[in-house]
N, C-alpha and C positions, 0 to 999 in steps of 0.2 A: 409242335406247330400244327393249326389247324387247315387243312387243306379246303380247296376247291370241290373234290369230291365230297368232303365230312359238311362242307355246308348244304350242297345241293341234297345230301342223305337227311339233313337236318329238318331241312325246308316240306320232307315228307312226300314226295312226289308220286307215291304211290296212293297218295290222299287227295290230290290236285281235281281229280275228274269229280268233287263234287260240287268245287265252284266253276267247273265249267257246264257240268250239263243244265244245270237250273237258268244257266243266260242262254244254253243254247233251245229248250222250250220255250221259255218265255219271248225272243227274236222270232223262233217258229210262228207263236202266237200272231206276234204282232203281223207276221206275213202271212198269216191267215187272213188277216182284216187288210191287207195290203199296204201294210204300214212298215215293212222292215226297211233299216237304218243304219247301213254299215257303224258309222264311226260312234255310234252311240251303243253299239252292242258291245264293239272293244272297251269301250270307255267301262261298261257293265263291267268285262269277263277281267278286266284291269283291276279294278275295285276286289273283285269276288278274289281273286287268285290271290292280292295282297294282303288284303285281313287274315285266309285261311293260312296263309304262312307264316302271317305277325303271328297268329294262334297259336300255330306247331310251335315256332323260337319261344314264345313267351310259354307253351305248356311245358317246354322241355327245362328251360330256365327252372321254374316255379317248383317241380318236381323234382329238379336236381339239387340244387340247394338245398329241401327238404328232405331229400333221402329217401323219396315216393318210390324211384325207380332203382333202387337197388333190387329189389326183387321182384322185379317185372319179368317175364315170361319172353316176351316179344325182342325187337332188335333194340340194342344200347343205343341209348341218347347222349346228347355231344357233351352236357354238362354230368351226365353220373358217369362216364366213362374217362370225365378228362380231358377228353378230345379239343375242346376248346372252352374258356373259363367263362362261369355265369356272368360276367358282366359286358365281354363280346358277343354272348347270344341273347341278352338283354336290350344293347343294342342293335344286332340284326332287326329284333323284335319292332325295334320303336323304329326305325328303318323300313320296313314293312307298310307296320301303319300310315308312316307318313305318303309313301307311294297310293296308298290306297284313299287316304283324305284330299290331297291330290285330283284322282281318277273322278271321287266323288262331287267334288267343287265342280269339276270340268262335266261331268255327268248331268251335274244340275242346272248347271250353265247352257250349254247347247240344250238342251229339253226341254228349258223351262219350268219344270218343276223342280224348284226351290224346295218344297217342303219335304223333299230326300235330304236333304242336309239333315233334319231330326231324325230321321233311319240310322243314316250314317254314324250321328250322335250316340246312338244305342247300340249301332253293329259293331263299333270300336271296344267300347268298354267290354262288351259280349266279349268278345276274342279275348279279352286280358283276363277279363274277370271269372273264366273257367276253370283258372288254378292260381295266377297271379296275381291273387287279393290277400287279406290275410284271411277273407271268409269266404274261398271259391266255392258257387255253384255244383260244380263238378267232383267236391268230394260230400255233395250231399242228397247227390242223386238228380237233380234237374240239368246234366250235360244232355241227353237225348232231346229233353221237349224243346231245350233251345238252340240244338242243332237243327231240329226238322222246322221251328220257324223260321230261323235264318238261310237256311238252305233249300226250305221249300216255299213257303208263300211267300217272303220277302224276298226273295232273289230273284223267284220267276217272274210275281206278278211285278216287280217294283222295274226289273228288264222288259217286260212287255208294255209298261203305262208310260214310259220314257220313249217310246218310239210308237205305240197307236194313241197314244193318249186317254186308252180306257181297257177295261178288260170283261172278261166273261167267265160265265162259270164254272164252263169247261175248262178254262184256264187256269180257275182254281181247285177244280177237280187235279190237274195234270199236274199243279204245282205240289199238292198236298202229297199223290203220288211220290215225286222225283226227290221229297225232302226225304221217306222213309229210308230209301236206301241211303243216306247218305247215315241216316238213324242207324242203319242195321250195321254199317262199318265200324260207329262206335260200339257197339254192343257186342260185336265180334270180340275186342279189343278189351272189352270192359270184364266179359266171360273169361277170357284169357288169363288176365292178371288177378281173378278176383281174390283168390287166397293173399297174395303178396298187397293189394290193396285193403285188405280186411286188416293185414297186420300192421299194413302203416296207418291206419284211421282213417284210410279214403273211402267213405260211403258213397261209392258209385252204386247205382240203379241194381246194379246185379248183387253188389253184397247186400242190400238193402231187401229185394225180393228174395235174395233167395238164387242158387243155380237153377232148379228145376225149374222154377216160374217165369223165369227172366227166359229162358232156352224156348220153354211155350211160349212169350210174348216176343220172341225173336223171329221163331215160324209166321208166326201171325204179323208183323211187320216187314216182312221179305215177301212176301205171298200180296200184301192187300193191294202194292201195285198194280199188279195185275188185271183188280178188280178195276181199279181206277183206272185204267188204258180203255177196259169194256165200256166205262162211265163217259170217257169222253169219244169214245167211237159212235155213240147213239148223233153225238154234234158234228164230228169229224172222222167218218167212216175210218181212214187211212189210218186213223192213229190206233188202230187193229194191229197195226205192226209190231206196236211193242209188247204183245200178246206171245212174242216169239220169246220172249224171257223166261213163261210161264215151267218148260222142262226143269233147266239150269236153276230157276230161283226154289222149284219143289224140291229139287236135290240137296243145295242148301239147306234149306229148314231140315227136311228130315235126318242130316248129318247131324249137325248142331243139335236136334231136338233128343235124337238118340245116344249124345253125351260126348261127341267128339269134343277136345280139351288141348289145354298145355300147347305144343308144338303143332300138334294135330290140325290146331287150328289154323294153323299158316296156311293151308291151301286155301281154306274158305277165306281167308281175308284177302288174299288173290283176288276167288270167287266173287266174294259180292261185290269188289271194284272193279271184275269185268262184266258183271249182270249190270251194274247201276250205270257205267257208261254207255252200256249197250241199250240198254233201256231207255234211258236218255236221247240214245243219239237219234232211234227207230222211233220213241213220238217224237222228236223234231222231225224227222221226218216227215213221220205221217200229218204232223197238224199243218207241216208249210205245205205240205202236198193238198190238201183237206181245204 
């Protein structure tokens, strides 16, 4: 019988803080321009939280059925372990989305911008279509560039234009930022498992590169936030804060770049979901301060 706990493990919650900090920049934003908007940033962090969880049920689904994760590195999933059968975590999935198409209607409704519904339209399938097609993205190497659009430009600026009605550069400076680390979480994840995804046919980014290459383009997208925090402090001094990442995200890279693997890499998946929230939280911060 599948428990209360085996869902909420399901649901991924150690992954959750990446659809929160992208609404919580992006609400920053808008309260830079003095436009923040309670009920329209929940309505956001509503949306963001239930697609990323329709994602996790339908990735766990799509992969267990297939036999993806039998030899995954990382923690067992509810359908390769048994724990509960592909067709109750199938519908979690569709359960999910529907919470999130929901949030979205309502999102587009109070805001007035309607033409988020065609986001919506594309952020949905996105979530499914990462392993749960018969031709996912995600076993051909394009999960990373469509996580950092959907978690960076789309989330920030699409949560700051719903409550100022317009956005700025720096905003998309901060969003492009805030997407990478949500980028580096999978890549964590994808290094992880890469032998056992080689041998099931999943062409993630990292079998596809290569370990070595992928470990250097790992440093190099853990680290360029950074750069981007300096980029929007030139418009919003305060957003200097998340400059405070810069220790904790160089240790990172240089772990991972220097061949940490397997198990090993449990702590840095920790790591970079406590750099990326923390990052997150210190430019919100700084830009509602700013």
């Amino acid at each position: 019988m599948t428990t209360t706990q085996d869902w909420i493990d399901g649901a991924r919650p150690r992954t959750l803080w990446t659809a929160v900090s992208p609404v919580a920049v992006g609400s920053a934003s808008a309260a830079a321009l003095g436009s923040f908007r309670p009920l329209l940033a929940l309505l956001a962090l509503t949306v963001g939280l239930a697609l990323q969880i329709a994602s996790n049920y339908a990735n766990d689904y799509a992969d267990g059925v297939r036999g993806t994760d039998l030899n995954r590195v990382g923690p067992s999933r509810l359908v390769a372990s048994g724990r509960a059968r592909p067709s109750a975590v199938k519908r979690a999935a569709y359960l999910a989305s529907g919470v999130g198409v929901l949030a979205g209607i309502g999102l587009s409704a109070v805001s007035g911008q309607w033409w988020l519904l065609a986001v919506g339209a594309l952020a949905i399938p996105a979530a499914w279509a990462y392993t749960a097609t018969p031709n996912p993205y995600g076993y051909r190497g394009w999960g990373e560039a469509v996580v950092w659009i959907f978690f960076g430009p789309v989330a920030v600026l699409g949560t700051m234009v719903t409550q100022a009605g317009t956005i700025t550069w720096w905003a998309v400076v901060a969003s492009a930022s805030v997407g990478l680390y949500a980028v580096a979480l999978l890549m964590v994840n994808n290094i992880r498992d890469v032998e056992g995804d080689a041998l099931a046919g999943k062409r993630t980014l990292a079998v596809r590169l290569g370990e070595r290459r992928t470990r250097q383009l790992f440093a190099l997208v853990v680290l360029a936030p950074v750069a981007g925090a300096v980029l929007v402090g030139f418009a919003v001094p305060w957003a200097l804060l998340a400059t405070l990442a810069t220790l904790p995200s160089a240790v990172v890279a240089l772990t991972v770049w220097l061949g940490a693997s397997g198990v090993a890499l449990k702590p840095i998946f920790f790591g970079i979901g406590g750099i990326g929230m923390g990052y997150g939280t210190l430019l919100a911060i700084g830009i509602a301060l700013g």
